[in-house]
C-alpha positions in Angstrom: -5.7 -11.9 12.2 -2.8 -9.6 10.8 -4.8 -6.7 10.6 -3.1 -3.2 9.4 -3.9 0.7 10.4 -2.9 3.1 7.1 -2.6 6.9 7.6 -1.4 9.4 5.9 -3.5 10.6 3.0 -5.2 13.2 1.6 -6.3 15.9 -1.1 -3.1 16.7 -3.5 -3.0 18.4 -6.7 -2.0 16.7 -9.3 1.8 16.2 -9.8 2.2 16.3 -5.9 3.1 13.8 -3.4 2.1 11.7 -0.3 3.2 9.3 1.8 1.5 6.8 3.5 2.3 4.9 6.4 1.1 1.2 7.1 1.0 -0.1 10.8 0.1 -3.4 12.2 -2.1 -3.9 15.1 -1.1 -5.9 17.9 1.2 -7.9 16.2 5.0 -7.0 14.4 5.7 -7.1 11.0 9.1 -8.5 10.5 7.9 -11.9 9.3 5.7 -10.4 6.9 5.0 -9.8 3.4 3.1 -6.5 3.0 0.8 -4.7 0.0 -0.6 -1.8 -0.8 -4.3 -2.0 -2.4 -5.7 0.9 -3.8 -9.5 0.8 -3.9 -10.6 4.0 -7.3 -14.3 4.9 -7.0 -16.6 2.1 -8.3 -13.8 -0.1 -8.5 -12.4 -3.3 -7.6 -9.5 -3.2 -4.7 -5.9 -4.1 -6.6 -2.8 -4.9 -5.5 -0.1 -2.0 -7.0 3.1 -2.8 -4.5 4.7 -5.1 -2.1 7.4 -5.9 -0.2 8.8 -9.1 0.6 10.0 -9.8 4.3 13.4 -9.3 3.0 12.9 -5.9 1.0 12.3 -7.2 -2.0 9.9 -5.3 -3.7 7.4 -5.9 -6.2 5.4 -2.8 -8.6 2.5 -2.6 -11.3 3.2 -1.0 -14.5 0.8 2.0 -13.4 2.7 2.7 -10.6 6.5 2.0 -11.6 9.0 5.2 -11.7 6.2 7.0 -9.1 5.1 5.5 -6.0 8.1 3.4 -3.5 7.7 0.8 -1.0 9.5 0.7 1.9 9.6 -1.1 5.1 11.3 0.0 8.9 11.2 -2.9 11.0 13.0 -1.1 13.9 9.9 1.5 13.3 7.4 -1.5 12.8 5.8 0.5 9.5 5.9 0.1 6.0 5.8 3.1 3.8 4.3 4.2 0.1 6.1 7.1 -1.0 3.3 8.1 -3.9 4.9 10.9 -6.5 3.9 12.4 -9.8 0.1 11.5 -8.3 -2.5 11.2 -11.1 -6.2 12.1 -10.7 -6.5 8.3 -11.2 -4.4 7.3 -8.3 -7.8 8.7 -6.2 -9.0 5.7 -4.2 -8.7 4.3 -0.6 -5.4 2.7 0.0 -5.4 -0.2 2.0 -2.1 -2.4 3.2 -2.9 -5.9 3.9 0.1 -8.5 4.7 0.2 -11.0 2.1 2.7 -14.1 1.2 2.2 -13.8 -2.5 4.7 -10.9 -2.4 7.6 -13.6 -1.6 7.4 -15.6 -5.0 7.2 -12.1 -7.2 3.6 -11.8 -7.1 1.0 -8.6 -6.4 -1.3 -9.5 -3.4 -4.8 -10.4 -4.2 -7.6 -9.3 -2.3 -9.3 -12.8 -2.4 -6.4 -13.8 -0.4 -6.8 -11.7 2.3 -8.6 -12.0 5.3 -8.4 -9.0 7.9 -8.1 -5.7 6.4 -8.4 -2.1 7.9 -10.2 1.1 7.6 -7.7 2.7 4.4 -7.1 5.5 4.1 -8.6 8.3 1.4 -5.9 9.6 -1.3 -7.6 12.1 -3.6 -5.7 13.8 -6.5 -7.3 17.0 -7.6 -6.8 20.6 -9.2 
């Protein structure tokens, strides 16, 4: 199982910024595709960014211009640098590794099969 350990939220007003770190456990990352998959209240988990094992990176529209993906293989993590947060950017971020991200495409929840405990991002005045 390529399961993943996220950290890094919490409560920001809105306009602020966070970044979240992704980690794997027991295993390294560098032949890995990884997402980030943002679970709102009452909501369906979707994938919003990826990157490729190469850096390639991969963004939904509602997230484009504000949040970056990034990866440090030497650090074993992969980062989402979230700015300009929205009140509905609150939800539990999760990072799953995921292939779909090498051919251009958002990961899929269906698709995955390990995930980890997410982290809570809550955007509030």
């Amino acid at each position: 199982q390529t399961q993943l350990v996220e950290s890094g939220g919490g409560l920001v007003q809105p306009g602020g910024f966070l970044r979240l770190s992704c980690v794997p456990s027991g295993f390294t990352m560098d032949y890995y595709a990884i997402g980030w998959l943002p679970q709102p209240p009452g909501k369906e988990r979707e994938g919003v960014s990826c990157i490729s094992i190469v850096g390639g990176t991969v963004s939904a529209d509602s997230v484009k211009g504000r949040f970056t993906i990034s990866r440090d293989n030497a650090k074993n993590t992969v980062y989402l640098q979230m700015n300009s947060l929205k009140p509905e950017d609150t939800a539990v971020y999760y990072c799953a590794a995921d292939p779909r991200c090498e051919v251009g495409r958002l990961p899929k929840p269906a698709d995955i099969d390990s995930w980890g405990q997410g982290t809570q991002v809550t955007v509030s005045s």
